[in-house]
C-alpha beads as a LAMMPS data file, in Angstrom:
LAMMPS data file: protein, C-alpha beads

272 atoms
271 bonds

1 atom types
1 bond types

-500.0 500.0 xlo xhi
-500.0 500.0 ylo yhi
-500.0 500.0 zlo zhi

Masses

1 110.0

Atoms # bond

1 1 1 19.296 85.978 38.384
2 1 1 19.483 88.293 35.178
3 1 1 21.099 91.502 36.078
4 1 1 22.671 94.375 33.853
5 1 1 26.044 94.815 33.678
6 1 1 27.215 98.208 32.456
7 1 1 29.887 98.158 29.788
8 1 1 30.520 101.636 28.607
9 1 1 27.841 103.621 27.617
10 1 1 25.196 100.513 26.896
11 1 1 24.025 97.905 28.765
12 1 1 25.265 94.106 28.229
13 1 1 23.311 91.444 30.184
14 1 1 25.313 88.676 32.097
15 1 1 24.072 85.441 34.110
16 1 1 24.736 86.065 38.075
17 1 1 24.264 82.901 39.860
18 1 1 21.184 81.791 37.525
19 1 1 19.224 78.575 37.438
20 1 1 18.231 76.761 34.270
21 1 1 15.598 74.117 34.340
22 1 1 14.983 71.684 31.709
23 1 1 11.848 69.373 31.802
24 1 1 9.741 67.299 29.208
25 1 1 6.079 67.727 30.028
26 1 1 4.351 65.074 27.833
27 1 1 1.888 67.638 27.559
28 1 1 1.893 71.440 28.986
29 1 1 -1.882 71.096 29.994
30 1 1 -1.257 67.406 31.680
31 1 1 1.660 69.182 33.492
32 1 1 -0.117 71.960 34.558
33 1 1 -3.012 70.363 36.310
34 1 1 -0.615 68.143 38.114
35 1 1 1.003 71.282 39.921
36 1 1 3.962 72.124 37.320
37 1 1 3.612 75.317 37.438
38 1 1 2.721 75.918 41.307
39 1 1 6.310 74.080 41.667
40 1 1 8.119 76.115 39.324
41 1 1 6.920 79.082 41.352
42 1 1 8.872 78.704 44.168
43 1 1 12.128 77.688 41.734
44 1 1 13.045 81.170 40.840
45 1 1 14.780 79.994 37.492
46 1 1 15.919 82.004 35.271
47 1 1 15.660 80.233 32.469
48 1 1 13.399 77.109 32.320
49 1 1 13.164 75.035 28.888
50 1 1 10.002 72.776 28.437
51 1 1 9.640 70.018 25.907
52 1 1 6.583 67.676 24.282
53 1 1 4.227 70.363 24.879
54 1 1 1.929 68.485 23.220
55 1 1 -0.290 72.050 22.573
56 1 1 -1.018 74.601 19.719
57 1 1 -0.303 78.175 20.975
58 1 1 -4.347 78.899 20.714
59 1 1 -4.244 76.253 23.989
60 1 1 -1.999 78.148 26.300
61 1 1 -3.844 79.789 29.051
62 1 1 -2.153 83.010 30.501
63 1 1 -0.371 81.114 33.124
64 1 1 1.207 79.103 30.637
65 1 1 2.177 81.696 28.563
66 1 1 3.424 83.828 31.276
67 1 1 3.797 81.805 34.695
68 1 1 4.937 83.825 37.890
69 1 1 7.497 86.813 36.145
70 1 1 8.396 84.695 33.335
71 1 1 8.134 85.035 29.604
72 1 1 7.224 82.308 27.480
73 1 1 8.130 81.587 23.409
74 1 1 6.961 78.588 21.800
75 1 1 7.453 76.238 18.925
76 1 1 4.784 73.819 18.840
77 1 1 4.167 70.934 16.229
78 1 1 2.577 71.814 12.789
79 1 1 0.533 68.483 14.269
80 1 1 -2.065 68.811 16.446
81 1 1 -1.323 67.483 20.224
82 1 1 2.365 66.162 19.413
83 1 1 5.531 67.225 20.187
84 1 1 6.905 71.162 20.554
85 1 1 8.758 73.030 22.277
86 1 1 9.365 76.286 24.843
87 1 1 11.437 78.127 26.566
88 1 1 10.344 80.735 29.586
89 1 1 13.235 83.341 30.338
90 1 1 12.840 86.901 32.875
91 1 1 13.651 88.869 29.943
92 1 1 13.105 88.976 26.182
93 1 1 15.787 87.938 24.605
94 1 1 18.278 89.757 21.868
95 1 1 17.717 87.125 19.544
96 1 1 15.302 84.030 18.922
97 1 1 15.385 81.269 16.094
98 1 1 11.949 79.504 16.087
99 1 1 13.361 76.096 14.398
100 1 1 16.227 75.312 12.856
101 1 1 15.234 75.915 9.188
102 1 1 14.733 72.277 8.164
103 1 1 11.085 71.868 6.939
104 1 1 10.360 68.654 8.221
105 1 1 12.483 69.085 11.462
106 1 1 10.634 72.313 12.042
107 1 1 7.092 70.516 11.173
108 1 1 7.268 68.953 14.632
109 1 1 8.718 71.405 16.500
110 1 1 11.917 70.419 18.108
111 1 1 14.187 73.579 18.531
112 1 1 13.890 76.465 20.027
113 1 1 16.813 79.346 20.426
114 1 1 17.017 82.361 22.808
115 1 1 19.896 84.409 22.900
116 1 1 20.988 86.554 26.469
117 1 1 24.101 88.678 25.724
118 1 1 26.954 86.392 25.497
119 1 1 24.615 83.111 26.771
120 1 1 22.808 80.983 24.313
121 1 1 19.858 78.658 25.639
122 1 1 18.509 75.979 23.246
123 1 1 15.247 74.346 24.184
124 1 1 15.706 70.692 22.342
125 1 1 13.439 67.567 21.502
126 1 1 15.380 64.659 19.749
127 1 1 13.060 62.460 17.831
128 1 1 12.392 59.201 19.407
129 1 1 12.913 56.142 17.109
130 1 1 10.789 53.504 19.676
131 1 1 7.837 53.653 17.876
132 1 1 9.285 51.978 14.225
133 1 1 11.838 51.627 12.218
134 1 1 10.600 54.705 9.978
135 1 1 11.011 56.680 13.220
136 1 1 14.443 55.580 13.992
137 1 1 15.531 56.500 10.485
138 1 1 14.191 59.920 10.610
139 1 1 15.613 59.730 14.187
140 1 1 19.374 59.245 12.109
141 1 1 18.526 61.621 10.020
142 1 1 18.248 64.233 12.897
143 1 1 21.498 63.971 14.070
144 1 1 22.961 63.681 10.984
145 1 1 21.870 67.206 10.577
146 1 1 21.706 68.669 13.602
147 1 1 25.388 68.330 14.357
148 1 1 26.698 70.972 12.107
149 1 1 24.314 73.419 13.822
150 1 1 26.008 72.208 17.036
151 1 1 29.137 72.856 15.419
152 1 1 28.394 76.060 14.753
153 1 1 27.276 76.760 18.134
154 1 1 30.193 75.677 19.584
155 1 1 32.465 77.760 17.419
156 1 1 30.412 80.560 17.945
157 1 1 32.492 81.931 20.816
158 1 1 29.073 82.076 22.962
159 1 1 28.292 80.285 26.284
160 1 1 26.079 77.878 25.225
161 1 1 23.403 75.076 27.011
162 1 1 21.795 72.699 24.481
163 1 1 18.776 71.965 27.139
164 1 1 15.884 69.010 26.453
165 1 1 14.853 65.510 25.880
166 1 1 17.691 64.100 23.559
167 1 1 16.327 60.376 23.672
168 1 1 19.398 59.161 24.243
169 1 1 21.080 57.500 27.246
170 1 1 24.914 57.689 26.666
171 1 1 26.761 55.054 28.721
172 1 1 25.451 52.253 30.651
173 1 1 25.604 53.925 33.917
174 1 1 22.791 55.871 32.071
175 1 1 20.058 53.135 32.480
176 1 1 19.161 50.477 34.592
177 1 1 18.304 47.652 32.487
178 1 1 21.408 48.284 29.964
179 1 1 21.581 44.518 29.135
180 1 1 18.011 44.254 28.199
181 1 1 18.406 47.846 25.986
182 1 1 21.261 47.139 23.568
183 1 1 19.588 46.500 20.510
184 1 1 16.437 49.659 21.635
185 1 1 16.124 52.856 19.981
186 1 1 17.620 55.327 22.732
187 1 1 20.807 52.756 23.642
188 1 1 21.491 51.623 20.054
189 1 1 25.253 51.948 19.013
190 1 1 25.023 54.269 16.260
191 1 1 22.997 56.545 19.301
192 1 1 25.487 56.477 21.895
193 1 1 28.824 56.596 19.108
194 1 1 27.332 59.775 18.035
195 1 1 26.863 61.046 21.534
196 1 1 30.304 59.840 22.238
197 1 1 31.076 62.020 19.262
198 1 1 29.741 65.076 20.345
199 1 1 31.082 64.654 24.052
200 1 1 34.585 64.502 22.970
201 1 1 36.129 65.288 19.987
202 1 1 33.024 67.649 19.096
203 1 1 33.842 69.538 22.790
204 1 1 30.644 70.013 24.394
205 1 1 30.462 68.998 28.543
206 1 1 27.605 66.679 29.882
207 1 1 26.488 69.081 33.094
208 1 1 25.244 66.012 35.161
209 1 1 27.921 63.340 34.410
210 1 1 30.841 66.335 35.155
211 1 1 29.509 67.196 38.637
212 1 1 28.496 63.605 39.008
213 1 1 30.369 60.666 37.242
214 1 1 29.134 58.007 39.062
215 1 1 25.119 58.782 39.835
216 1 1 23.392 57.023 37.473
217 1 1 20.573 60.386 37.519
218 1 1 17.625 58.831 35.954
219 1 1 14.644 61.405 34.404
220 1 1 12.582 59.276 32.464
221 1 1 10.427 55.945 33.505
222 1 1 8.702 53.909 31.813
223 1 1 4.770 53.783 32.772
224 1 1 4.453 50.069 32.471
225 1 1 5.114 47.967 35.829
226 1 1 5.929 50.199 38.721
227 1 1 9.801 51.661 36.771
228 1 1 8.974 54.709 38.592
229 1 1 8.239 53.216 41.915
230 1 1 11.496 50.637 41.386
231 1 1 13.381 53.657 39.998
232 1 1 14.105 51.177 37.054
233 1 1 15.102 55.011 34.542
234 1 1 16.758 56.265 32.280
235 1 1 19.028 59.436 31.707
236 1 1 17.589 61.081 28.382
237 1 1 17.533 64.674 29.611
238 1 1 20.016 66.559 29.649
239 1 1 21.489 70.135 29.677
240 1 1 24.684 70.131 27.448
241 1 1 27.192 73.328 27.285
242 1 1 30.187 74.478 25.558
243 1 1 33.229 74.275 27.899
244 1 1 33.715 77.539 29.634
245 1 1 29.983 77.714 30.521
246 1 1 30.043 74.209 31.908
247 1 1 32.853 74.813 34.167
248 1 1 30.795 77.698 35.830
249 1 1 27.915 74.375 36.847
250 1 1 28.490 73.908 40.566
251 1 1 25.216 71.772 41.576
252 1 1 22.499 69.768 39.383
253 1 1 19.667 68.109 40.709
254 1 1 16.915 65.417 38.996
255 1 1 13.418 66.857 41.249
256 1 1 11.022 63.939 41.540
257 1 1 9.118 65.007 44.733
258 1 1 6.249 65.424 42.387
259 1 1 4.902 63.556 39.201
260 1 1 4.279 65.892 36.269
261 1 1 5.261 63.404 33.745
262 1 1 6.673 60.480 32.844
263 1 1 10.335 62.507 32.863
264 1 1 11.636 64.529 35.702
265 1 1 12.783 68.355 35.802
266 1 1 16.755 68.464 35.515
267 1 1 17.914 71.709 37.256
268 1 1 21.514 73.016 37.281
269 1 1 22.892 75.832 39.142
270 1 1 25.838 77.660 37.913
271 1 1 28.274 80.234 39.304
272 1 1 28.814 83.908 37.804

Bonds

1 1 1 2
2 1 2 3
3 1 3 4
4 1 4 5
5 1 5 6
6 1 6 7
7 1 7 8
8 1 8 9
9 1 9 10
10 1 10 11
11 1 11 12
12 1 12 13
13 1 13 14
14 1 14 15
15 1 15 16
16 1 16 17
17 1 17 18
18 1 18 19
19 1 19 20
20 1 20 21
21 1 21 22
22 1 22 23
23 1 23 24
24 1 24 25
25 1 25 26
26 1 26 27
27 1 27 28
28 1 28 29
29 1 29 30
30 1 30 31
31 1 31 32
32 1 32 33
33 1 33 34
34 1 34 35
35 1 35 36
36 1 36 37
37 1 37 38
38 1 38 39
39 1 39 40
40 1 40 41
41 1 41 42
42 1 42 43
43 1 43 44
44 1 44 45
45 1 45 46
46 1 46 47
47 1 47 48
48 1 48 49
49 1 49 50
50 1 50 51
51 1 51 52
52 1 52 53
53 1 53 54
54 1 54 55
55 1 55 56
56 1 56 57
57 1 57 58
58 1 58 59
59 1 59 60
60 1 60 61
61 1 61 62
62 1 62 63
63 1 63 64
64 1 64 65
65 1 65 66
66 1 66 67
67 1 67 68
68 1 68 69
69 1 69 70
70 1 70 71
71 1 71 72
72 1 72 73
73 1 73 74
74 1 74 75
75 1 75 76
76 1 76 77
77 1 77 78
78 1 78 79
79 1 79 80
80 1 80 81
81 1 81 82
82 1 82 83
83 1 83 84
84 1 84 85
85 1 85 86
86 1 86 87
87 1 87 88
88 1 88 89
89 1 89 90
90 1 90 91
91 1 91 92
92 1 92 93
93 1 93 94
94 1 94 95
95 1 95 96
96 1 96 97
97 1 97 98
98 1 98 99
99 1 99 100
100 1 100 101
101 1 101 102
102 1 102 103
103 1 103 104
104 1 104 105
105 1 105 106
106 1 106 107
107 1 107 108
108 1 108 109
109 1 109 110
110 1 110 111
111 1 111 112
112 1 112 113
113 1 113 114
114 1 114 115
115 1 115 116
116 1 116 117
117 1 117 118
118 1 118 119
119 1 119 120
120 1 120 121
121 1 121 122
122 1 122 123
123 1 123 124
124 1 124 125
125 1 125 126
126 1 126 127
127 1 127 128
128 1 128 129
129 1 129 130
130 1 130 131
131 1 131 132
132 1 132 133
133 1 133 134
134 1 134 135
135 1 135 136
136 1 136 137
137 1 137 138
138 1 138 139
139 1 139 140
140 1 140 141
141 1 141 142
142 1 142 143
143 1 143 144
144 1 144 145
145 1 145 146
146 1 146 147
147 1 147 148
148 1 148 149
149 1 149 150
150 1 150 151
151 1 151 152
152 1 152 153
153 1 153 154
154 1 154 155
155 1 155 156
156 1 156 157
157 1 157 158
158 1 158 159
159 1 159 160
160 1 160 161
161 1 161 162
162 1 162 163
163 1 163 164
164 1 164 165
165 1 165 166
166 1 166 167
167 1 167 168
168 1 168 169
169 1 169 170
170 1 170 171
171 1 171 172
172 1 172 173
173 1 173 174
174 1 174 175
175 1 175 176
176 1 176 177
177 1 177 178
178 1 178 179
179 1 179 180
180 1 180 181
181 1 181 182
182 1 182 183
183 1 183 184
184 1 184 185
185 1 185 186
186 1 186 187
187 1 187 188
188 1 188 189
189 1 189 190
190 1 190 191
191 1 191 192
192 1 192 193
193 1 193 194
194 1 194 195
195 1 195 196
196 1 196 197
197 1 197 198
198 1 198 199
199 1 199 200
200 1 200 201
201 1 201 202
202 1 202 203
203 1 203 204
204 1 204 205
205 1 205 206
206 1 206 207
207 1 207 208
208 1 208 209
209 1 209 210
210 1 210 211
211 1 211 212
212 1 212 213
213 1 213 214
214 1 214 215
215 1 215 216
216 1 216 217
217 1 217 218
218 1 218 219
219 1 219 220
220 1 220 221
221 1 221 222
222 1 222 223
223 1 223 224
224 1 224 225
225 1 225 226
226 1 226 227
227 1 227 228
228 1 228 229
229 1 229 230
230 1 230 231
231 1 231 232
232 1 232 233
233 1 233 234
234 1 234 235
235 1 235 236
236 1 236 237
237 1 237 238
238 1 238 239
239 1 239 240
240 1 240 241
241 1 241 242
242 1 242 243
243 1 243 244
244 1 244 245
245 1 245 246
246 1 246 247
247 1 247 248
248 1 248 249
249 1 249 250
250 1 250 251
251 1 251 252
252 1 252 253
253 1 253 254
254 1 254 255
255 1 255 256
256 1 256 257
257 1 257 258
258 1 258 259
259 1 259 260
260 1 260 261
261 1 261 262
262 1 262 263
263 1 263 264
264 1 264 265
265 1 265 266
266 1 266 267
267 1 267 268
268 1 268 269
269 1 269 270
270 1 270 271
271 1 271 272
């Protein structure tokens, strides 16, 4: 939970024992009328980040906005029913960054950064590049320039989670049908090098594969055949932290004893 923590005369806010979710809607009002939100209820998170909302902010109802003591912020899509992002906290935070001030990145809504004293939460859609080759080039682009940002988080000195849909499945342990994916947007070499990238000499901790090297940890199926029913995923969510902050992770889990989407909640559970 969020709780003060008195440090001289002011007040400095620290994480005790909290719980961040991360989970990729594929549309907030989809996700809500298949029980998202009852769920999330009874998940007393501190921090939850949402992805594809897939909603303009003149859509939200109340519970969306607000859902069961939590505060929502929102960065949808300049493009109606596409893409966006949120991020629901139990406090305001001291700082938020709507976007990362890159026109067209910011167009479709992708970032979203809330500051809590010395813990930084990002709330993150990577591009997908399935759709054409156009996509997968803007889908370069992205991560061309969205690692100095990630750079500068990391030097920041701050505990930081990058948390989201990064379209992206790292190693082959990472999907099921690896074989069949090499040459696929979201498995492509140039995806997974720069992942590699950022996982080691860049310094930033994969939460899941840390606390779990060898569950594969699946969050997103495919809705053609019966993927979900076969649990024939892939790992393309994840919650990504600076060192010091990831070493505090004690327990993750992928929920998936309901269907909200087409991706799974990823919740982690770290120690004070």
């Amino acid at each position: 939970m969020l709780a003060p923590a008195k440090t001289g005369d002011s007040i400095a806010w620290r994480l005790l024992l909290p719980r961040i979710i991360s989970a990729n809607l594929n549309g907030i009002r989809s996700a809500t009328q298949k029980g998202f939100f009852d769920w999330l209820a009874g998940q007393h998170a501190d921090v939850v980040c949402v992805q594809e909302l897939k909603a303009q902010h003149d859509d939200l109802t109340e519970r969306m906005r607000a859902p069961d003591g939590l505060q929502g912020w929102f960065h949808p899509a300049e493009k109606k029913g596409y893409s966006g992002v949120g991020l629901y906290a139990r406090r305001e935070p001291d700082r938020l960054d709507i976007g990362l001030g890159i026109a067209d990145i910011d167009a479709e809504g992708r970032y979203l950064r809330a500051d809590f004293g010395a813990l930084t939460v990002v709330s993150l859609y990577l591009p997908s590049g399935s759709s054409s080759d156009d996509r997968q080039q803007v889908k370069f682009d992205f991560l061309a320039r969205f690692l100095p940002y990630l750079r500068e988080l990391a030097a920041s000195g701050r505990d930081v989670v990058v948390c989201g849909d990064w379209n992206i499945a790292h190693q082959e342990i990472d999907l099921k049908n690896w074989k069949g994916n090499l040459k696929n947007s979201g498995f492509l070499p140039e995806e997974r090098a720069w992942m590699t990238q950022l996982l080691g000499e860049e310094g930033w901790r994969d939460i899941w594969r840390q606390l779990y090297p060898e569950i594969p940890g699946y969050t997103w199926w495919s809705n053609r055949g019966q993927a979900y029913a076969k649990d024939v995923g892939w790992r393309i969510d994840y919650q990504i932290a600076t060192p010091a902050l990831a070493a505090r992770a004690h327990s993750a889990s992928v929920y998936k004893g309901e269907k909200f989407s087409d991706h799974a909640p990823l919740i982690v559970d770290y120690t004070e």
